[in-house]
BADREN-309930 format. One record per residue (C-alpha): residue number from 1; x, y, z. Coordinates in pm, 1 decimal. Layout:
BEGIN
R     i          u          v          w
R   NUM          X          Y          Z
...
//
This chain:
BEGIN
R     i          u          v          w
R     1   -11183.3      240.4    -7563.4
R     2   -11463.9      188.8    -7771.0
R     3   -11731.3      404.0    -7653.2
R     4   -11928.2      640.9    -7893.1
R     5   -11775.8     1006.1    -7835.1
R     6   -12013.0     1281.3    -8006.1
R     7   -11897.8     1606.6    -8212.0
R     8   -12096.6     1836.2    -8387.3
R     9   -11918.1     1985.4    -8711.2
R    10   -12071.2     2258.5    -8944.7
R    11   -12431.0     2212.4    -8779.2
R    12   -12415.7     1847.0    -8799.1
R    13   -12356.1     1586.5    -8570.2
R    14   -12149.1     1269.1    -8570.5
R    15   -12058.4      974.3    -8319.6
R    16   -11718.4      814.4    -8365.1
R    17   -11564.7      571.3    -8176.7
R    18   -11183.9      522.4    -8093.0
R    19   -11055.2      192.0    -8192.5
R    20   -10733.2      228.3    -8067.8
R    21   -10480.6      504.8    -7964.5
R    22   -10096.8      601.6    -7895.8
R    23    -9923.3      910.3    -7796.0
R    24    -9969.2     1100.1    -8158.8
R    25   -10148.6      827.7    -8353.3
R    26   -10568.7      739.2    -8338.4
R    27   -10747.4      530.6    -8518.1
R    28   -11145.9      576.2    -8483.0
R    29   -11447.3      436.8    -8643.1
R    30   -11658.0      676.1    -8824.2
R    31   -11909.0      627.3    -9074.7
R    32   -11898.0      276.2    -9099.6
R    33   -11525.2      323.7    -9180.9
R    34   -11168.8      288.2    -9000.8
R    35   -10959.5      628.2    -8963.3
R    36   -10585.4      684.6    -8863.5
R    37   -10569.5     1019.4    -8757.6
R    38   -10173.5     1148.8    -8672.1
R    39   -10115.3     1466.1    -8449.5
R    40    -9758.5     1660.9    -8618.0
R    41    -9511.1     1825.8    -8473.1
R    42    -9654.7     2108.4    -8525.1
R    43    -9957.8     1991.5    -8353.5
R    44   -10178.3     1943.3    -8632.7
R    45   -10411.2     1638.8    -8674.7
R    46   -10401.5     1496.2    -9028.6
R    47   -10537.7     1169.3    -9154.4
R    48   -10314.9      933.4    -9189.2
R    49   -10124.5      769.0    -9486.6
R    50   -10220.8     1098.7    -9690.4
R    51   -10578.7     1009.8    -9728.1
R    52   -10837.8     1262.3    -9776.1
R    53   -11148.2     1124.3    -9709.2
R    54   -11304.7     1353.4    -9522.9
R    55   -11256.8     1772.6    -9441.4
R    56   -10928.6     1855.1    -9313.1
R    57   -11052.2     2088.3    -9065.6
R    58   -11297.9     1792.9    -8986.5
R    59   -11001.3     1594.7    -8891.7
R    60   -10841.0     1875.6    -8683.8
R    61   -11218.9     1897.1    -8478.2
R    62   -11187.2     1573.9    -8397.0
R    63   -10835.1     1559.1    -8345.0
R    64   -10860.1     1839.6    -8083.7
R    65   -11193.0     1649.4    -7933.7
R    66   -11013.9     1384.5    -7854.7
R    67   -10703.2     1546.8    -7736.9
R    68   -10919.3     1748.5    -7492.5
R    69   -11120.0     1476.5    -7343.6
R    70   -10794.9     1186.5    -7312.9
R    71   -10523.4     1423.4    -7220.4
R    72   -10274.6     1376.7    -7536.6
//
């Protein structure tokens, strides 16, 4: 993986970088820091290990980014 995928949230944009990933389970590298990110079964992403460090529907944007562009 490892190359920088771009999203732009609330006006803003952002480069993350997937670190490693499974059938429901991402981590990425944003901000200088690690991220799990976990897709439910109700298809919702969440951050992993109940962490909130950063906006929920954040999470879900990227979630879906990533879902779109590696077919998960």
């Amino acid at each position: 993986m490892g190359q920088p995928m771009r999203i732009t949230f609330k006006d803003k944009d952002f480069v993350f970088q997937i670190i490693t990933k499974d059938a429901n389970e991402v981590e990425i590298l944003i901000n200088g820091d690690e991220v799990g990110l976990i897709k439910n079964e109700h298809m919702i992403w969440t951050q992993k290990d109940g962490t909130k460090s950063l906006d929920p529907a954040f999470v879900q944007a990227i979630g879906r980014s990533i879902s779109l562009r590696l077919r998960m």
